[in-house]
TORKOLLO-404887 format. One record per residue (C-alpha): x negated, y negated, z; chain; residue in three letters. Coordinates in nm, 2 decimals. Layout:
REM residues N
MIDREN;u;v;w;kette;rest
MIDREN;X;Y;Z;A;ALA .
...
REM end
This chain:
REM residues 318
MIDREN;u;v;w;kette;rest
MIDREN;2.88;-0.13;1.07;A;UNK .
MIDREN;2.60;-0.41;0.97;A;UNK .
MIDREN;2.37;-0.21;1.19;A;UNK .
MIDREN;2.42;0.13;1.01;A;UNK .
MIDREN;2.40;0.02;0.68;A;UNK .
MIDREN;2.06;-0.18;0.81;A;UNK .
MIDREN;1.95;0.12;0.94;A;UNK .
MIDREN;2.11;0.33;0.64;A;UNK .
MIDREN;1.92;0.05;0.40;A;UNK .
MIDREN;1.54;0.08;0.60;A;UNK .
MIDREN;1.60;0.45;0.58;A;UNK .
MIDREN;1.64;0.41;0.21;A;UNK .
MIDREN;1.37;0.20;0.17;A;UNK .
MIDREN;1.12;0.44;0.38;A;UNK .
MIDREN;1.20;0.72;0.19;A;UNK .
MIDREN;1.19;0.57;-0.18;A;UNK .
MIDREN;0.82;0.45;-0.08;A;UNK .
MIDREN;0.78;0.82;0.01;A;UNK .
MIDREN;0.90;0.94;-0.34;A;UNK .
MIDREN;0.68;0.65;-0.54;A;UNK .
MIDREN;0.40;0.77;-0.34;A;UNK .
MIDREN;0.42;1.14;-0.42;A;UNK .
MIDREN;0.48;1.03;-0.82;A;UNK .
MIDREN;0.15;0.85;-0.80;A;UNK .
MIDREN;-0.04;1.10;-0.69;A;UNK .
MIDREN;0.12;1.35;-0.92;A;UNK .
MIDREN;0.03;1.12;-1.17;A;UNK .
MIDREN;-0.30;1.09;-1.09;A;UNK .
MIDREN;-0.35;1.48;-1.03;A;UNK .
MIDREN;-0.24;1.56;-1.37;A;UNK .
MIDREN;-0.46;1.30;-1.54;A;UNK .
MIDREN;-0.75;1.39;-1.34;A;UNK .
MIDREN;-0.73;1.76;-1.42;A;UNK .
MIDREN;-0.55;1.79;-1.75;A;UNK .
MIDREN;-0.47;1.42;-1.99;A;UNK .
MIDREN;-0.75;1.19;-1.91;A;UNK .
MIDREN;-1.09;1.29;-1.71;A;UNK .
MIDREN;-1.14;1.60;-1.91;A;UNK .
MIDREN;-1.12;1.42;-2.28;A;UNK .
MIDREN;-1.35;1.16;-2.11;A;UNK .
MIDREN;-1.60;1.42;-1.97;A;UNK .
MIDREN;-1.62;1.56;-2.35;A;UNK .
MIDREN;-1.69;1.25;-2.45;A;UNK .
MIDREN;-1.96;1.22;-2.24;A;UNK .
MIDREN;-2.10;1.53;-2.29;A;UNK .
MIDREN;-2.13;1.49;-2.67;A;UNK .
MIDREN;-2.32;1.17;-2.58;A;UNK .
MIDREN;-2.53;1.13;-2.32;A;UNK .
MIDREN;-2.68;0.84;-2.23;A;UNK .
MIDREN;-3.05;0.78;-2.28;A;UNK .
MIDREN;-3.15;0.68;-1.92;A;UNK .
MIDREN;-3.49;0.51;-1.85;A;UNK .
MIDREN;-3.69;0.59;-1.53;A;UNK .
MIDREN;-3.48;0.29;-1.32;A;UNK .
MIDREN;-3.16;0.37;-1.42;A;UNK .
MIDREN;-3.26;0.72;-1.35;A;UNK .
MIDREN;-3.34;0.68;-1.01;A;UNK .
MIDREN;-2.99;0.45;-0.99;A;UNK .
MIDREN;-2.82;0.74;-1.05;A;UNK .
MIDREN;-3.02;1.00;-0.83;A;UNK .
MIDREN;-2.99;0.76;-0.52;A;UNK .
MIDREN;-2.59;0.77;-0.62;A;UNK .
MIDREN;-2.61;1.13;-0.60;A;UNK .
MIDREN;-2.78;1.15;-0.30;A;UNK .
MIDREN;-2.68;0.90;-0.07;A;UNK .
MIDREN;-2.39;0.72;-0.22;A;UNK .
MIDREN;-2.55;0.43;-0.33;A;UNK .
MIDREN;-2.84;0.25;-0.50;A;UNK .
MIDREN;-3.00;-0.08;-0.44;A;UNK .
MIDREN;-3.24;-0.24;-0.74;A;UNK .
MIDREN;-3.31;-0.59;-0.82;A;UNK .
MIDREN;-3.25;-0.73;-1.18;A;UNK .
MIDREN;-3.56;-0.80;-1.24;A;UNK .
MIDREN;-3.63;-0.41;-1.17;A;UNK .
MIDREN;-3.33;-0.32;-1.41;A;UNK .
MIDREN;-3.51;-0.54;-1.67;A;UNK .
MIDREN;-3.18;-0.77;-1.73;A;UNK .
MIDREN;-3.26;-1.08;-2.00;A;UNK .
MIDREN;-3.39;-1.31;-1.77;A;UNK .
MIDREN;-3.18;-1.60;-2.05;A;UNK .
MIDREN;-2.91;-1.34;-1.90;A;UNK .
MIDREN;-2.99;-1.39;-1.50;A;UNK .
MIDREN;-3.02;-1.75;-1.55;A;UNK .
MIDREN;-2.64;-1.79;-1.69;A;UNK .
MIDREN;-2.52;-1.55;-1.45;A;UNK .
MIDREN;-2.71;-1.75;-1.15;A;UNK .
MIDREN;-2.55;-2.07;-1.33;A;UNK .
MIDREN;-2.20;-1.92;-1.38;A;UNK .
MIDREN;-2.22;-1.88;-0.99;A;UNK .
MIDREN;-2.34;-2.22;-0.88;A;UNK .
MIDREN;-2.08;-2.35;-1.07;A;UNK .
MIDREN;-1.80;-2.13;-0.94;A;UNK .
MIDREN;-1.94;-2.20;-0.56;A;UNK .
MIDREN;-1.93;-2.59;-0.67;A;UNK .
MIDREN;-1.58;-2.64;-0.75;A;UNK .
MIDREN;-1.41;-2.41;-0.47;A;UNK .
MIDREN;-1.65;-2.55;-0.22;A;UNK .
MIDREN;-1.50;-2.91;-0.36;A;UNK .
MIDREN;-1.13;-2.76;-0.34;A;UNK .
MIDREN;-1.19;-2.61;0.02;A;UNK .
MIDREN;-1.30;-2.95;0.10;A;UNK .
MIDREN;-0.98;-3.09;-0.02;A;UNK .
MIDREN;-0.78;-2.84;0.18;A;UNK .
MIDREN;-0.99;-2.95;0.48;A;UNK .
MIDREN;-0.88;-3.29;0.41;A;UNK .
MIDREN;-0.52;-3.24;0.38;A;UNK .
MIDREN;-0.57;-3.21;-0.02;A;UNK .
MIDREN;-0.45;-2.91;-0.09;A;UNK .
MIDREN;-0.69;-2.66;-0.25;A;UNK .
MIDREN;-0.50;-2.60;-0.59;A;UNK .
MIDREN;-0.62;-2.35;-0.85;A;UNK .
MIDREN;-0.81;-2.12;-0.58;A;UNK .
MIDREN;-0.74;-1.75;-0.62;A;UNK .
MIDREN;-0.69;-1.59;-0.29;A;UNK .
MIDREN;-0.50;-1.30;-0.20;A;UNK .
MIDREN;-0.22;-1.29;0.09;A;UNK .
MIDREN;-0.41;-1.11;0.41;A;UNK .
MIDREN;-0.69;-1.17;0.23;A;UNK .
MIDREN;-0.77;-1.54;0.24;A;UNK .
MIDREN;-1.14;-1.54;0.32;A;UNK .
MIDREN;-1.25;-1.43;-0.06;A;UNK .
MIDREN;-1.22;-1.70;-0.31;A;UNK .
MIDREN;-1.21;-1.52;-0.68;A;UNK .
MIDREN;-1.35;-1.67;-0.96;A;UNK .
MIDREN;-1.08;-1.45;-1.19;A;UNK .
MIDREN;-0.84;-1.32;-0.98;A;UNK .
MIDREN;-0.61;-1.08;-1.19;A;UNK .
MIDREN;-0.46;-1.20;-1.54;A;UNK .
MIDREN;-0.83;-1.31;-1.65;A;UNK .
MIDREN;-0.91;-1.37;-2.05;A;UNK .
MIDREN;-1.26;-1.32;-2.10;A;UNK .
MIDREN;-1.50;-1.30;-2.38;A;UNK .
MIDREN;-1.91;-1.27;-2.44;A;UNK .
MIDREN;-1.93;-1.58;-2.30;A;UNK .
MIDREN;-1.88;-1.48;-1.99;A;UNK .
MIDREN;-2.25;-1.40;-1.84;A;UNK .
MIDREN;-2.13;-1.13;-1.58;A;UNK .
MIDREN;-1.92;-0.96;-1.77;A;UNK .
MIDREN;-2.18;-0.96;-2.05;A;UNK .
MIDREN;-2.41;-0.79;-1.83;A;UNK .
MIDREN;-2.13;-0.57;-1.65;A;UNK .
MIDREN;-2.04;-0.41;-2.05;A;UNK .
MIDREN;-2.43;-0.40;-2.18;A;UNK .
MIDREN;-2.59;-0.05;-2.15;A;UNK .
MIDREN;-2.82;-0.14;-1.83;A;UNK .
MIDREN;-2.49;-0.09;-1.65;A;UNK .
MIDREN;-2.26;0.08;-1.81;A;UNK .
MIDREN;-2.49;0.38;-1.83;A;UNK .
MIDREN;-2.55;0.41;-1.52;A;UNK .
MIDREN;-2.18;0.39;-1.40;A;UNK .
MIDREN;-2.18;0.66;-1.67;A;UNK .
MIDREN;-2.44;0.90;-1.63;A;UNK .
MIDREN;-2.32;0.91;-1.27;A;UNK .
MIDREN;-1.93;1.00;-1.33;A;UNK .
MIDREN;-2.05;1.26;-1.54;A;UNK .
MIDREN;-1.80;1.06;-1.79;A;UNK .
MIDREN;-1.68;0.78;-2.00;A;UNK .
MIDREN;-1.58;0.50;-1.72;A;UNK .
MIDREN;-1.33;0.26;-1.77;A;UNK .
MIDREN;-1.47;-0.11;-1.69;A;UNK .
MIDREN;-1.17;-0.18;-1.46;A;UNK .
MIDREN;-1.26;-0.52;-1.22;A;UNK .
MIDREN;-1.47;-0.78;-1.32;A;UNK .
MIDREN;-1.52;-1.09;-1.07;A;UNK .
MIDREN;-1.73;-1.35;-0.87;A;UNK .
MIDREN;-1.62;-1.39;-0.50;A;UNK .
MIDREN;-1.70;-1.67;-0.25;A;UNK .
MIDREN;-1.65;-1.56;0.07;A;UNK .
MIDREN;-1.54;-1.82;0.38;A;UNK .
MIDREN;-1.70;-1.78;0.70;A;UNK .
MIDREN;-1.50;-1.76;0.96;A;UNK .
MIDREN;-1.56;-1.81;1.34;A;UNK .
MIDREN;-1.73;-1.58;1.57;A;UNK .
MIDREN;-1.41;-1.48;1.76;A;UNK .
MIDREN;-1.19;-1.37;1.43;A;UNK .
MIDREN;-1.10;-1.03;1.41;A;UNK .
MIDREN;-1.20;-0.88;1.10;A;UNK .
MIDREN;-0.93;-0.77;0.89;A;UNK .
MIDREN;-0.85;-0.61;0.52;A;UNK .
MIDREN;-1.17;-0.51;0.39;A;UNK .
MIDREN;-1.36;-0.70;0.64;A;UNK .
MIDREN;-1.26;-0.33;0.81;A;UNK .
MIDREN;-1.43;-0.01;0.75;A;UNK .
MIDREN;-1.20;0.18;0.46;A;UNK .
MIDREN;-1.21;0.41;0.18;A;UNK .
MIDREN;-1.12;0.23;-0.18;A;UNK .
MIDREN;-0.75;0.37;-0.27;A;UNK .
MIDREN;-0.77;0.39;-0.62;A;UNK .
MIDREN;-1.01;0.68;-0.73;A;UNK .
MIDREN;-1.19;0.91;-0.62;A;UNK .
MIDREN;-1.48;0.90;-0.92;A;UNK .
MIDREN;-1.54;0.51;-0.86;A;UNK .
MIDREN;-1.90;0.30;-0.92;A;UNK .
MIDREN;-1.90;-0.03;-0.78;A;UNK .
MIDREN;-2.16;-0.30;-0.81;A;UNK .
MIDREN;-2.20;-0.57;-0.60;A;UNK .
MIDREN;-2.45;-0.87;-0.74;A;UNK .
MIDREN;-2.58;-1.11;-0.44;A;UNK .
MIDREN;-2.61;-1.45;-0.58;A;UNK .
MIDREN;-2.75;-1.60;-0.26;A;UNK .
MIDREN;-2.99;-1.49;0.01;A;UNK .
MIDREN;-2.77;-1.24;0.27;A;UNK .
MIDREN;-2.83;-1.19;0.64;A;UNK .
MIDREN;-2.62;-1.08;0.93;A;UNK .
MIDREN;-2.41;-1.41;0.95;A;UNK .
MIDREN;-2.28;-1.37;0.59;A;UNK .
MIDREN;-2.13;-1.09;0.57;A;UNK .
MIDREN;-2.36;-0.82;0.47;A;UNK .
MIDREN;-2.21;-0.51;0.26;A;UNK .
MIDREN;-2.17;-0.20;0.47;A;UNK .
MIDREN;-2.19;0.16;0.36;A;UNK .
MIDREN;-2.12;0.49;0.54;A;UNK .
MIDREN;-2.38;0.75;0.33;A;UNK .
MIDREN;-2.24;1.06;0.31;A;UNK .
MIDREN;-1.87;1.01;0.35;A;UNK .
MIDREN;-1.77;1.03;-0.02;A;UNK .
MIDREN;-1.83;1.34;-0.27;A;UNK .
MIDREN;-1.98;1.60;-0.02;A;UNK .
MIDREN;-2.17;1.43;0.23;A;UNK .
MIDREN;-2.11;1.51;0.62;A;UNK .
MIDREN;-1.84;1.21;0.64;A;UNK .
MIDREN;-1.62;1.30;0.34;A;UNK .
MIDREN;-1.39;1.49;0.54;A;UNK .
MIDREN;-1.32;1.25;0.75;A;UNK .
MIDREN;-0.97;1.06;0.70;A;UNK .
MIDREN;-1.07;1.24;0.31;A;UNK .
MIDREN;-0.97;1.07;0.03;A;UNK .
MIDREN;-0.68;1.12;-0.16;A;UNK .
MIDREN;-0.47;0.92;-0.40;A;UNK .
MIDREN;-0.31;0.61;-0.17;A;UNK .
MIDREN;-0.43;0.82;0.13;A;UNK .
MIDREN;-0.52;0.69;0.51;A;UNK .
MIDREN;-0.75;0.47;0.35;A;UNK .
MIDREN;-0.79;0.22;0.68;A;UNK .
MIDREN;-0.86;0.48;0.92;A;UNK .
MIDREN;-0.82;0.36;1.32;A;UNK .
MIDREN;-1.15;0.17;1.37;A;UNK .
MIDREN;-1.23;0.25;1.72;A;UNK .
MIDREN;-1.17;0.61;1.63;A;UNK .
MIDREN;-1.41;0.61;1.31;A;UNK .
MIDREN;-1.67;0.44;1.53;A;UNK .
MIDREN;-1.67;0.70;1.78;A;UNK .
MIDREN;-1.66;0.96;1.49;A;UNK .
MIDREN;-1.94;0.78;1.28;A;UNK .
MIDREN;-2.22;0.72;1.48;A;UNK .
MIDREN;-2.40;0.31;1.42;A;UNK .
MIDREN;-2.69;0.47;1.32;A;UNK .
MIDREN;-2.53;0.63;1.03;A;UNK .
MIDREN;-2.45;0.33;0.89;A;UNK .
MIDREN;-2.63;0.14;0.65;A;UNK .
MIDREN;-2.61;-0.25;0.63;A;UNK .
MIDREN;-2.70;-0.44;0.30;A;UNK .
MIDREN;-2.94;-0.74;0.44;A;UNK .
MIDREN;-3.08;-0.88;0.08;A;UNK .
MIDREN;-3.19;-1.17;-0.13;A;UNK .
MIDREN;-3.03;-1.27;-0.40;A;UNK .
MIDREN;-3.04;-1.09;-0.71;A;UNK .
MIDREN;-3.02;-0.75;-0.54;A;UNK .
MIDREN;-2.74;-0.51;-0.69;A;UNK .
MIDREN;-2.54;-0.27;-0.48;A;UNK .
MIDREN;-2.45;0.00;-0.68;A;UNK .
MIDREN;-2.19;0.24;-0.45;A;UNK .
MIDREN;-1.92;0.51;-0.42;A;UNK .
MIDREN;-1.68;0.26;-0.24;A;UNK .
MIDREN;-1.44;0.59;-0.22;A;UNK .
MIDREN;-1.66;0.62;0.06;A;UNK .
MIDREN;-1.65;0.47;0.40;A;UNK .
MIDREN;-1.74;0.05;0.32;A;UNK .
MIDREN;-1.65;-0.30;0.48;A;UNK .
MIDREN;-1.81;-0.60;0.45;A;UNK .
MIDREN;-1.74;-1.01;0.40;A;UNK .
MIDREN;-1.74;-1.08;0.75;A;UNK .
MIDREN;-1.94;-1.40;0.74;A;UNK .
MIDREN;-1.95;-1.57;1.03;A;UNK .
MIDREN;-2.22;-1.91;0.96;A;UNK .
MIDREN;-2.28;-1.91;0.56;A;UNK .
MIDREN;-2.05;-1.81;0.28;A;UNK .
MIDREN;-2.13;-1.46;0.08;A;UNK .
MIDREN;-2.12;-1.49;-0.30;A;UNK .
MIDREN;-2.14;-1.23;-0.51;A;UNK .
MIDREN;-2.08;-1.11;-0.87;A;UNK .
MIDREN;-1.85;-0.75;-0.85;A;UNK .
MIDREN;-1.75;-0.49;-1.11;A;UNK .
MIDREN;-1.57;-0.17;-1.05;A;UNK .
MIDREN;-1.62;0.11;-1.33;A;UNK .
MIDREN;-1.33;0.40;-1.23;A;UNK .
MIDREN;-1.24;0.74;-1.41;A;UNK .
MIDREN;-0.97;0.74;-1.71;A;UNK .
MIDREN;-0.74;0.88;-1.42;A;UNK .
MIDREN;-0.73;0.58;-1.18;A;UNK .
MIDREN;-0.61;0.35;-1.51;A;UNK .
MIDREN;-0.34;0.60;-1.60;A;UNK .
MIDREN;-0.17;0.61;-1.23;A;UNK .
MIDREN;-0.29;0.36;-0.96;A;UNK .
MIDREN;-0.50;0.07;-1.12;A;UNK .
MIDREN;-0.46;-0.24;-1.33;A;UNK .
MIDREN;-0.77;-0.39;-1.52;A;UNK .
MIDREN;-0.81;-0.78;-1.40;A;UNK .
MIDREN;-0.90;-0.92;-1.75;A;UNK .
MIDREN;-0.80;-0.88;-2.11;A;UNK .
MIDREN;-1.00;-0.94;-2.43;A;UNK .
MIDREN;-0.93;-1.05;-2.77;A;UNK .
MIDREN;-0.90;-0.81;-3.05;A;UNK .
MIDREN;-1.19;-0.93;-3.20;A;UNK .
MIDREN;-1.39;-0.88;-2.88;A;UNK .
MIDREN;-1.35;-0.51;-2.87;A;UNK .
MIDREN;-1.38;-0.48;-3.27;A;UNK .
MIDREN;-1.77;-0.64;-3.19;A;UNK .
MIDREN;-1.86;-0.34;-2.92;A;UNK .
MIDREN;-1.98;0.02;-2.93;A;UNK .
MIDREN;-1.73;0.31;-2.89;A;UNK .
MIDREN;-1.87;0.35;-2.52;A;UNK .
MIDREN;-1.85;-0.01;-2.46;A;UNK .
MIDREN;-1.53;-0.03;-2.65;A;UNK .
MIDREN;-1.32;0.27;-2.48;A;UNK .
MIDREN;-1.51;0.13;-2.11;A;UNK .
MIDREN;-1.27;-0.20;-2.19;A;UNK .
MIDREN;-0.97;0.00;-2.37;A;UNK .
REM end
């Protein structure tokens, strides 16, 4: 009898997972096509943004090949603003590299945001974060420079959705890679824009960013383990690699202050640093759909935060 009813219970279990699943991506459907991406599109529409020739040719290498690279000196960012960015870094690298020393030592590492299964990315903010202005990323993430680029490429009004700094641990040369260290598509949406700030020099032993062009939107990849809402986002790996030839793939070797921008619906891995620890400043910008069904933003702000913004700026954070 306790065996049937533990078989009875899994069975359950396996098949109320199944029925979750198919309501999220119902939900998703119908905000994508009816509640949420349409109103956001009009939005868009009736106000396009007014793109310089950098931010132009951000969103034409989106376009083409999935992703953009640009430094911000190029996207003519404050340098006031790069230096409190480069300082909100330092600092952040400082005091986990203090608390990883303490866990070293047998002094427990308290206050450190990591993720179970995914314990070699220290987060500056984690999820549950109150932010302000003050915050330099996030500053720059919500200005214009960024946000209408996210925008002019969704062809809509984005939601900012992640906001973060990550410190990366490098691990030894005979760890498997595992999480997102492994090639995947992101989950979440399938109209996603994804910037990745390097805040220190980046070479093959810290755990360059790796992009498969083409395999989002309608590149020769995209069919490939295709995306769909909380679909086979980890394909098998030795599988994709005999599907996906090396040569396809394009590795982000770069010194600091280059920004990523990427369709990370598309095939991506990266953190695998091996000698020297990645850090990096990240924001996700998603559709109105991926909030409604599948996403939770990391951060909240205070009324009178969002009273201070534009209504781009102010529906991005809302």
């Amino acid at each position: 009898m306790h065996r049937k009813r533990t078989k009875l219970s899994r069975r359950a279990h396996h098949v109320a997972l199944a029925v979750e699943r198919r309501g999220i991506r119902a939900t998703y459907e119908l905000h994508d096509r009816l509640l949420s991406n349409p109103a956001s599109r009009r939005r868009f529409e009736h106000g396009r943004p007014q793109l310089d020739d950098v931010q132009r040719t951000i969103v034409g290498a989106l376009d083409r090949d999935g992703y953009a690279t640009v430094s911000l000196a190029d996207l003519a960012v404050d340098p006031a603003l790069e230096s409190e960015i480069e300082q909100q870094g330092a600092g952040f690298v400082e005091t986990t590299e203090a608390a990883l020393r303490g866990e070293s030592n047998g002094a427990g590492a308290d206050g450190l945001h990591r993720h179970v299964g995914k314990e070699f990315v220290v987060r500056l903010h984690s999820y549950s974060a109150h932010l302000d202005l003050h915050d330099a990323w996030f500053r720059l993430c919500l200005s214009h420079r960024m946000l209408d680029v996210a925008n002019a490429y969704l062809r809509l009004w984005s939601k900012l959705e992640y906001v973060d700094v990550w410190y990366t641990v490098p691990q030894s040369d005979e760890s498997e890679r595992k999480a997102s260290q492994r090639w995947h598509r992101d989950y979440n949406d399938r109209y996603l824009c994804k910037a990745f700030l390097y805040l220190v020099d980046v070479d093959e032993d810290t755990g360059p960013f790796e992009y498969v062009p083409g395999s989002a939107g309608d590149g020769p990849y995209a069919q490939d383990w295709a995306w769909r809402p909380l679909g086979d986002n980890y394909p098998p790996q030795e599988e994709l690699a005999r599907r996906i030839p090396a040569e396809a793939v394009r590795t982000f070797t770069a010194p600091k202050g280059t920004i990523i921008f990427c369709n990370t619906s598309g095939f991506h891995r990266g953190g695998f640093a091996t000698a020297k620890p990645r850090v990096l400043a990240t924001v996700t910008y998603s559709s109105p759909a991926s909030l409604a069904s599948l996403t939770e933003r990391n951060y909240s702000l205070d009324a009178d935060v969002v009273a201070g913004l534009d209504d781009t700026q102010r529906y991005a954070v809302s």
